[in-house]
C-alpha positions as CSV (number, residue, x, y, z in Angstrom):
1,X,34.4,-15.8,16.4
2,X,32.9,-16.1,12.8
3,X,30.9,-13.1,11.7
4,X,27.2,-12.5,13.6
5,X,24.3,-13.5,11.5
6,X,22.2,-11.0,10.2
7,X,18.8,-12.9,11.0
8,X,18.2,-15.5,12.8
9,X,14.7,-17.3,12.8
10,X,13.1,-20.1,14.6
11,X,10.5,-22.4,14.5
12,X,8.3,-23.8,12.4
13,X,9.1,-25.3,9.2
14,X,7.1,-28.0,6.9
15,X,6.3,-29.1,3.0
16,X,3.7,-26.6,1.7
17,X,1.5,-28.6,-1.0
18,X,0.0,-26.0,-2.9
19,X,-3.0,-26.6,-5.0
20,X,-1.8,-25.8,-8.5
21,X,-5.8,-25.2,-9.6
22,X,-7.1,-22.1,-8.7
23,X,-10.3,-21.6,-7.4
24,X,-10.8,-25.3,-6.8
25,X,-12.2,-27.0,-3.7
26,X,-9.6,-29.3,-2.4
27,X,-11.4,-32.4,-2.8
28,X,-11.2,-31.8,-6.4
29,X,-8.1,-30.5,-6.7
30,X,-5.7,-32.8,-9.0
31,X,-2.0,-31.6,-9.1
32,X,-0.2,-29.7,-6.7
33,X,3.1,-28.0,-5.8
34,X,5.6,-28.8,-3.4
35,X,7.4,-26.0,-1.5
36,X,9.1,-24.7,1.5
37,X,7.2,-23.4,4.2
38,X,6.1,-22.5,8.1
39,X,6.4,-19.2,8.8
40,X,10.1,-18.1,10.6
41,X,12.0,-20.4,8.0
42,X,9.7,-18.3,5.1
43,X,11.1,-15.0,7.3
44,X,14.9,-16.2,6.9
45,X,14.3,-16.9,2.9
46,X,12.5,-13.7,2.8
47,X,14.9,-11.7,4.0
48,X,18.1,-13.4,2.4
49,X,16.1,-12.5,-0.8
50,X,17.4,-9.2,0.0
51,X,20.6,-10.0,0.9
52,X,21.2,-10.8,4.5
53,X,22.9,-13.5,5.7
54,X,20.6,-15.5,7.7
55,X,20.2,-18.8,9.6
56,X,16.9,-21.1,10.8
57,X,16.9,-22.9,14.2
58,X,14.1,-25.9,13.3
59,X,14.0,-29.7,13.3
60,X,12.2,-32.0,10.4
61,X,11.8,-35.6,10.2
62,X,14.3,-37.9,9.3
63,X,12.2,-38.8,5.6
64,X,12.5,-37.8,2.3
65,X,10.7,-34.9,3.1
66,X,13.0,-33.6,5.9
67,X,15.4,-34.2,3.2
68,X,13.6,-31.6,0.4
69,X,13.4,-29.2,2.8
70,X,17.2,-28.6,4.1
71,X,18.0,-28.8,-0.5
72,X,15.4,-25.8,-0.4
73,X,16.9,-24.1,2.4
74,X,20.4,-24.4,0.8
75,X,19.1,-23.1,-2.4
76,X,17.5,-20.0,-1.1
77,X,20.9,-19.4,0.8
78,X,19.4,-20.0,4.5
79,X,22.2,-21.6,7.1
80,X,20.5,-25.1,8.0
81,X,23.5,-26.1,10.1
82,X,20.4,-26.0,13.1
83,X,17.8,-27.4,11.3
84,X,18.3,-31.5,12.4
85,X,16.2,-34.1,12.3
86,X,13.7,-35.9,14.6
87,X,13.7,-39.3,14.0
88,X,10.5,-40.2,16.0
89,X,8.2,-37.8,13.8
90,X,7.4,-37.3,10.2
91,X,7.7,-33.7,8.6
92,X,5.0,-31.8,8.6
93,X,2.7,-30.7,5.4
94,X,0.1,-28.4,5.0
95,X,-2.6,-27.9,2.1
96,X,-4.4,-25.0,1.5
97,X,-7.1,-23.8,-0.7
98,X,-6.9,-20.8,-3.1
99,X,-9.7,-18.7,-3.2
100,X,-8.9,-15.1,-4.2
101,X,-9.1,-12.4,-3.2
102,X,-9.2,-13.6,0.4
103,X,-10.2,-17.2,0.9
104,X,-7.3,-19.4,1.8
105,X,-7.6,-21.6,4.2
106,X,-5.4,-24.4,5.6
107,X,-5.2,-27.4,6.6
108,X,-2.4,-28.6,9.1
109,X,-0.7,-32.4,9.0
110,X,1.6,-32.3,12.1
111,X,0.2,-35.4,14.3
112,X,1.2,-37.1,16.3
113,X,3.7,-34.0,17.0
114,X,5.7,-31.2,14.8
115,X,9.6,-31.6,15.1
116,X,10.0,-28.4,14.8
117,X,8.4,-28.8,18.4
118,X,11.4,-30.9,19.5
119,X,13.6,-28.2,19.7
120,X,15.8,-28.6,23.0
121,X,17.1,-25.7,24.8
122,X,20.7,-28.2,25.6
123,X,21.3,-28.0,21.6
124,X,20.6,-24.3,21.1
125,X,24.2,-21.9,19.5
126,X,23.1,-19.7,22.0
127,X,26.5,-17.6,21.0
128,X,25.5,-17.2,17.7
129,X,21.6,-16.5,18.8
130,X,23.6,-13.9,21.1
131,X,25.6,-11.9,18.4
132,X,22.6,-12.0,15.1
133,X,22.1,-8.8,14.5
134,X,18.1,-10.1,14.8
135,X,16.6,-13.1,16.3
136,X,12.7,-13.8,14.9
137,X,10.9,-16.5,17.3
138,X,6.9,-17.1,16.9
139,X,3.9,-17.7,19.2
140,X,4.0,-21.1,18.1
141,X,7.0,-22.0,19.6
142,X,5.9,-21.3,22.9
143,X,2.9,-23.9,22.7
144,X,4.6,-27.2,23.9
145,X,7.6,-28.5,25.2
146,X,10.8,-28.7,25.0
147,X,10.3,-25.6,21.9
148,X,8.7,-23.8,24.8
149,X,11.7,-23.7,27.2
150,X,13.7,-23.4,24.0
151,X,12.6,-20.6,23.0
152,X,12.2,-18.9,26.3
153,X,16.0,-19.8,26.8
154,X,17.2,-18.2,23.7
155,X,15.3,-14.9,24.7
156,X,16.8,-14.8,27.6
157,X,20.4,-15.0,26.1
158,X,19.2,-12.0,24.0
159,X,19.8,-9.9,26.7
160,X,18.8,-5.9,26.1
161,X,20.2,-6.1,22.2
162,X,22.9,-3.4,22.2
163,X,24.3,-1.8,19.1
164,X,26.6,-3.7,16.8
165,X,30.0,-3.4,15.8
166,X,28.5,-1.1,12.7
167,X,26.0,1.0,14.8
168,X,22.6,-0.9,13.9
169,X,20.6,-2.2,16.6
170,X,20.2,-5.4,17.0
171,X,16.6,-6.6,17.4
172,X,14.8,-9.3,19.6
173,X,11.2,-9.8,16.9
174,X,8.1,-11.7,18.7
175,X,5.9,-12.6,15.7
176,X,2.4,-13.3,17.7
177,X,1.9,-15.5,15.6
178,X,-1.5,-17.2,17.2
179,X,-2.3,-20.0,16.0
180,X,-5.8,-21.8,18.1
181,X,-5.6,-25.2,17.5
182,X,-1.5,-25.4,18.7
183,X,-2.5,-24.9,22.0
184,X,-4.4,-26.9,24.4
185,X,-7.8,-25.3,25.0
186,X,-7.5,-23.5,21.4
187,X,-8.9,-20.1,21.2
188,X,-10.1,-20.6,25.4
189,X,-6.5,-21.4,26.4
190,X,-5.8,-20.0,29.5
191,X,-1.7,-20.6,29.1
192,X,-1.3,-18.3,25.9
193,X,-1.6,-15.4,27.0
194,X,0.5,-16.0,30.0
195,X,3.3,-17.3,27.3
196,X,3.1,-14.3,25.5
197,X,3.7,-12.1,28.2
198,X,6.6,-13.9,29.1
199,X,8.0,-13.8,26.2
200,X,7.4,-9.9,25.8
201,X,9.4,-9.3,28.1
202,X,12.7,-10.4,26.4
203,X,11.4,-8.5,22.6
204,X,12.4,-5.4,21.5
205,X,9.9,-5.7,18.4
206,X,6.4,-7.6,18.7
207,X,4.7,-7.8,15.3
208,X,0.9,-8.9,14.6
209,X,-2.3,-8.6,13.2
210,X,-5.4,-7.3,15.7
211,X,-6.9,-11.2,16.5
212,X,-3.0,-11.7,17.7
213,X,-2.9,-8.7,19.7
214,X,-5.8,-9.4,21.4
215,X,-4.1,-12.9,22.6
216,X,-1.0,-10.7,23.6
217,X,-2.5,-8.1,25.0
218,X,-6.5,-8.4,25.8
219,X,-6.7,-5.1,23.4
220,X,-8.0,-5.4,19.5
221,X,-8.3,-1.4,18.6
222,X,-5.1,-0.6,16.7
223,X,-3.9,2.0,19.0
224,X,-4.6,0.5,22.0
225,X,-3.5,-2.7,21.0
226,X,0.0,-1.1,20.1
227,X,0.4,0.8,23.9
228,X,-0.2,-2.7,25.6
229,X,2.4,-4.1,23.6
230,X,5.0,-0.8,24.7
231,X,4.5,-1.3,28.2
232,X,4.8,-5.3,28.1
233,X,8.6,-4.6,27.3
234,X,8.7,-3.9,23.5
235,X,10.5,-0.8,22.1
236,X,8.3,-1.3,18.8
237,X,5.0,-2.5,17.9
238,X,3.8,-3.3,14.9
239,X,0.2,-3.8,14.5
240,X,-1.7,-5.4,10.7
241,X,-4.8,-4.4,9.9
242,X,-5.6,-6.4,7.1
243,X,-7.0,-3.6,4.1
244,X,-6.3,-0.9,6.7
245,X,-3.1,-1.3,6.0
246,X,-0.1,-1.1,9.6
247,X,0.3,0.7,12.3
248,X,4.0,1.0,13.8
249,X,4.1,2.5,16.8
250,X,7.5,3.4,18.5
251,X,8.5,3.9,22.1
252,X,10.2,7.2,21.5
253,X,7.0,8.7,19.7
254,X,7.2,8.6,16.5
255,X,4.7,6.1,14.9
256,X,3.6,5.1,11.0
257,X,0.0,4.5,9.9
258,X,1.0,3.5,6.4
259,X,-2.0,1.9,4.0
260,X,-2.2,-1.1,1.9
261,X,-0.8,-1.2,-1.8
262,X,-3.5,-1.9,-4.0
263,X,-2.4,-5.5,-5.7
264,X,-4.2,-8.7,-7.6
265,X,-4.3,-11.0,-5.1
266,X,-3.2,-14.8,-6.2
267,X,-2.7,-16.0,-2.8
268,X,-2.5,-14.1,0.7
269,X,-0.5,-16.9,2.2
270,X,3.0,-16.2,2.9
271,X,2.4,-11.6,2.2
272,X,3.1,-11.2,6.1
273,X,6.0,-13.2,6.5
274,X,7.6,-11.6,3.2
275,X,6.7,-8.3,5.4
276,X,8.7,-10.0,8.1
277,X,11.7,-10.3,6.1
278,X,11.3,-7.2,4.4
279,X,11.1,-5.8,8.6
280,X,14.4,-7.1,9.2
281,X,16.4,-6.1,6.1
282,X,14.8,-2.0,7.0
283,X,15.8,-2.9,10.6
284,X,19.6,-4.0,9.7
285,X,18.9,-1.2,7.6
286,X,18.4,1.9,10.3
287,X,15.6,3.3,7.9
288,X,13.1,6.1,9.5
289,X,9.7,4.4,10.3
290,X,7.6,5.3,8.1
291,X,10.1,4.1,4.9
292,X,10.6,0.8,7.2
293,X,7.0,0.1,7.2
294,X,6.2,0.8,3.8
295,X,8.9,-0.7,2.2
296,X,7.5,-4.0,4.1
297,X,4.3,-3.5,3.2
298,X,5.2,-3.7,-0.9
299,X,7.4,-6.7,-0.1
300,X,4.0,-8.5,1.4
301,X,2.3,-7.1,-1.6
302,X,4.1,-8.8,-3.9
303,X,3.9,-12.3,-2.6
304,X,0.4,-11.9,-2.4
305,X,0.0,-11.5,-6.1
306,X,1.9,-15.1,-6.6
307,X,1.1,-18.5,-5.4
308,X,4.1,-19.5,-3.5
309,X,5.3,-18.3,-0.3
310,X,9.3,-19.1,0.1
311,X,9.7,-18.9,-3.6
312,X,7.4,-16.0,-3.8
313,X,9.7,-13.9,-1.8
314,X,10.9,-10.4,-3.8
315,X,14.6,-9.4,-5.0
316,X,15.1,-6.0,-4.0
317,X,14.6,-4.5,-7.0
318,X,11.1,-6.1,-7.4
319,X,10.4,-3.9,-4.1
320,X,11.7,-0.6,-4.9
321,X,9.8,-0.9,-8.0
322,X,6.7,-1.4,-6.3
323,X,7.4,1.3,-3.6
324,X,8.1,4.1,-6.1
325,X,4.8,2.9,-8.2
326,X,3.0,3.0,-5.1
327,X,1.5,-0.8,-6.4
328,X,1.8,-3.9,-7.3
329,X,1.8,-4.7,-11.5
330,X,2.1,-7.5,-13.1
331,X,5.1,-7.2,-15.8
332,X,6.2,-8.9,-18.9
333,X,9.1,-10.5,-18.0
334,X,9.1,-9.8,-14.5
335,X,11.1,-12.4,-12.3
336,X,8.0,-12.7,-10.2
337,X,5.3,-13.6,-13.3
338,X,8.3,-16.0,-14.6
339,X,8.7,-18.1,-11.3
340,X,5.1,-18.7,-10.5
341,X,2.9,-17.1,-13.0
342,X,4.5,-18.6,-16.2
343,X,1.1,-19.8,-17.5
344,X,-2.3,-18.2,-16.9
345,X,-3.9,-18.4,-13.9
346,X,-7.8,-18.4,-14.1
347,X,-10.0,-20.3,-12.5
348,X,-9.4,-23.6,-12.6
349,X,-5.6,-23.2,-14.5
350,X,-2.6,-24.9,-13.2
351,X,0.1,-22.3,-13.3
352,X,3.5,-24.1,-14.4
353,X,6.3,-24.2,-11.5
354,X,8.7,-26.2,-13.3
355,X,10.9,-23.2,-14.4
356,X,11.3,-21.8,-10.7
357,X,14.0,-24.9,-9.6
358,X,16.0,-24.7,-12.5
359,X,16.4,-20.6,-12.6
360,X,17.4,-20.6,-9.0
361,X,21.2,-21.9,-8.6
362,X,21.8,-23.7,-5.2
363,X,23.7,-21.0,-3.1
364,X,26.4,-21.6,0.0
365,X,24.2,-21.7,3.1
366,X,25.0,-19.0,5.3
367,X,26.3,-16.6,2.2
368,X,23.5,-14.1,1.3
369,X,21.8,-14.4,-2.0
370,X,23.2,-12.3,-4.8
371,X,20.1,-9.5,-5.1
372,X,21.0,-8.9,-8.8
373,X,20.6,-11.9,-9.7
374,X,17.9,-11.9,-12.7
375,X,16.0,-15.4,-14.0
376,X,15.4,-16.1,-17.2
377,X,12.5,-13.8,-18.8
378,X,9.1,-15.6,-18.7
379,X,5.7,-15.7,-20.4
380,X,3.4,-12.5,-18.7
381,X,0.9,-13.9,-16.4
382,X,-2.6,-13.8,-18.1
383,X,-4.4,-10.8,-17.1
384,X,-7.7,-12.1,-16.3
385,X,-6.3,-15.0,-13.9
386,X,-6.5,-13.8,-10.1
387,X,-9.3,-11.3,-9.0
388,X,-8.5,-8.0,-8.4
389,X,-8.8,-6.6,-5.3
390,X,-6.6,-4.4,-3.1
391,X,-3.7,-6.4,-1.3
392,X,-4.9,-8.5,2.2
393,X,-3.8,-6.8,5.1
394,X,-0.4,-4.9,5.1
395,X,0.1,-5.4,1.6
396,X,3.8,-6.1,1.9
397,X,3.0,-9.2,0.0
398,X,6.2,-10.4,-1.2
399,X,7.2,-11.6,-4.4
400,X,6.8,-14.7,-7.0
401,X,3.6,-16.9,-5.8
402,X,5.3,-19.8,-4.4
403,X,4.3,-19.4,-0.5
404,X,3.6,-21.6,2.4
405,X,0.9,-21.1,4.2
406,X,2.6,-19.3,7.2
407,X,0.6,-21.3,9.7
408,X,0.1,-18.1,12.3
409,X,-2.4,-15.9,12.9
410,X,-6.1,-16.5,12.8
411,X,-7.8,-14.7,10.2
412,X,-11.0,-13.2,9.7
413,X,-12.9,-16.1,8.5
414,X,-11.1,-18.7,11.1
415,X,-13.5,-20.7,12.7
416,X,-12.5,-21.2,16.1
417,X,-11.2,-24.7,16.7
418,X,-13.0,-27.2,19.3
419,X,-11.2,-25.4,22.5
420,X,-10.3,-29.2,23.4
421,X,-8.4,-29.9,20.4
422,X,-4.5,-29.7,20.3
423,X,-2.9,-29.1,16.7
424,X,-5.6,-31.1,14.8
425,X,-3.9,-32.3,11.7
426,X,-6.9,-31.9,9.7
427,X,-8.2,-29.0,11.1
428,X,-8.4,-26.2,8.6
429,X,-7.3,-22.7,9.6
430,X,-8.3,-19.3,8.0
431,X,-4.9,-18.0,6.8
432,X,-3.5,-14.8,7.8
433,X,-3.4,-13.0,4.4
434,X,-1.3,-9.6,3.2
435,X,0.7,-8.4,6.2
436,X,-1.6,-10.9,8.3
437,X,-0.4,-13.6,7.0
């Protein structure tokens, strides 16, 4: 049998275009980016940034954009061998708006249906979803069919996630992951919370911010929130608290309360699923609690002081640095400033991309990443560019700017979609920034 996976994620995936004009409405906004995105496909590139060896069960469309995406997935070193294509449905694309410190909201295209949603439970691996060492699903996959059954059917195969063949525990991760207007009645649907308790049942870790929780559970107060989610089934909850920092609460006691890194915040989009990946690699890891949780919460950081989300994502050096500093600063030089922050980035300026494709050599799908390897030096981001403000929730922001908008949780400013509407393509979500997100 060929050797288990380290991560494997699945879900949602889609073109991110990014506005490359800060602090501009998107009506006027008149270049953008083009990158990776959708939250568990971010968590796979996230956490082969660090060096794990890591897979993503998702569909596209059979277009040119389906096409970009599995060249992106190869070049971050992700396994697309399960990512097909649905001919009957375009890929998806979201636009966002960037509004720092903590205005990003976005703006969903996945009418008439997502083919991430198409996922069948017949064409799972469910061997290989069996041996990874950790298997990431989200709350979005539960919202239609067949991804519902899908995903329900790779839990199940889960089992209780015994101990490897090198001692670490595997892990079965329910991002929350609440997103309103997926789901047939929106913020009023009745079937969510049902869906979440099912699923529950199969995790050993649930991760989310308190508006997810709430879905999950019925609880919003950190505390109380993270008990519900223990006695649902989960061995450890994980609860963001946007500039409160996370809560980690574990079923044998001990627990971590660990507070945000103060950061300059380009773009919240895309912090909480660096966290996510930075949460597997201390996971695979065996790392107490409390290191686990910080350690995430500097990778979420990081991303949020960039633009991108899946490009955004930090080398493991670029979060030690930031642990031991106890914040994240912007550095001449630094791999992050040179991949999205290579021009200034005021109000108005349109950072230059251009040098994060060529410094990043396509990799081997299913071969991790090498961790040392260092781009080219670039120009220092300008210091007056994003506002400053201490990192969105669980500042585990990861690194360089380029994120997708991980379509998940709701966020503060969310308005609530109409509770008829199903997935809206124009229907602009708050985002879930820092650790939210």
């Amino acid at each position: 049998m060929p050797e288990p996976y380290d991560v494997i994620t699945m879900g949602r995936i889609g073109v991110d275009l990014y506005p490359l004009e800060v602090g501009v409405p998107l009506a006027r906004v008149e270049t953008f980016g083009k990158f990776l995105g959708g939250s568990p496909t971010n968590v796979a590139v996230a956490a082969a940034r660090l060096g794990r060896r890591t897979a993503v069960i998702t569909r596209t469309g059979q277009d040119a954009f389906g096409t970009y995406l599995h060249q992106e997935l190869e070049r971050f070193g992700v396994d697309a061998r399960w990512a097909t294509a649905v001919a009957e449905y375009p890929t998806p694309v979201t636009f966002c708006e960037i509004f720092p410190p903590d205005d990003f909201p976005l703006y969903f295209y996945r009418q008439p249906k997502a083919p991430d949603l198409e996922i069948h439970a017949s064409d799972l691996d469910l061997d290989a979803v069996r041996a990874a060492r950790i298997f990431w699903m989200t709350g979005t996959g539960l919202s239609a069919e067949p991804s519902r059954s899908a995903t329900l059917a790779a839990l199940a195969a889960r089992g209780t996630g015994p101990a490897d063949a090198s001692g670490a525990t595997t892990a079965t991760v329910f991002d929350l992951d609440w997103r309103p207007m997926f789901w047939d009645g929106g913020d009023d649907s009745t079937e969510a919370p049902a869906r979440y308790r099912e699923a529950l049942a199969h995790a050993t870790v649930a991760v989310g911010n308190v508006d997810e929780c709430a879905i999950a559970t019925g609880e919003r107060e950190p505390y109380a929130a993270a008990r519900a989610l223990l006695a649902a089934g989960v061995e450890l909850a994980v609860v963001k608290q946007g500039p409160k920092g996370v809560l980690a609460v574990h079923r044998d006691g001990t627990s971590a309360d660990c507070p945000p890194l103060p950061v300059e915040v380009v773009n919240g989009l895309g912090a909480g699923d660096a966290f996510g990946g930075a949460l597997c690699h201390g996971l695979l890891a065996g790392w107490p609690l409390d290191r686990l949780v910080r350690y995430a919460n500097a990778a979420g950081a990081i991303v949020a002081s960039r633009l991108a989300c899946s490009s955004a994502m930090p080398f493991p050096d670029e979060v030690e640095r930031a642990v031991e500093a106890g914040a994240v600063t912007a550095e001449p030089g630094a791999r992050a400033a040179q991949a999205d922050l290579s021009t200034p980035v005021g109000p108005g300026a349109a950072p230059d991309l251009g040098a994060q494709a060529a410094r990043e050599a396509p990799q081997d799908p299913g071969t991790p990443p090498d961790p040392s390897a260092q781009p080219d030096p670039g120009a220092p981001a300008d210091p007056s560019a994003p506002a400053t403000r201490q990192a969105p929730p669980d500042p585990g922001a990861p690194a360089t700017r380029q994120a997708p908008p991980d379509p998940g949780a709701p966020a503060t400013r969310q308005a609530p979609p109409d509770p008829g509407a199903s997935a809206a393509p124009n229907t602009p979500a708050a985002p879930r920034t820092g650790a939210d997100s």
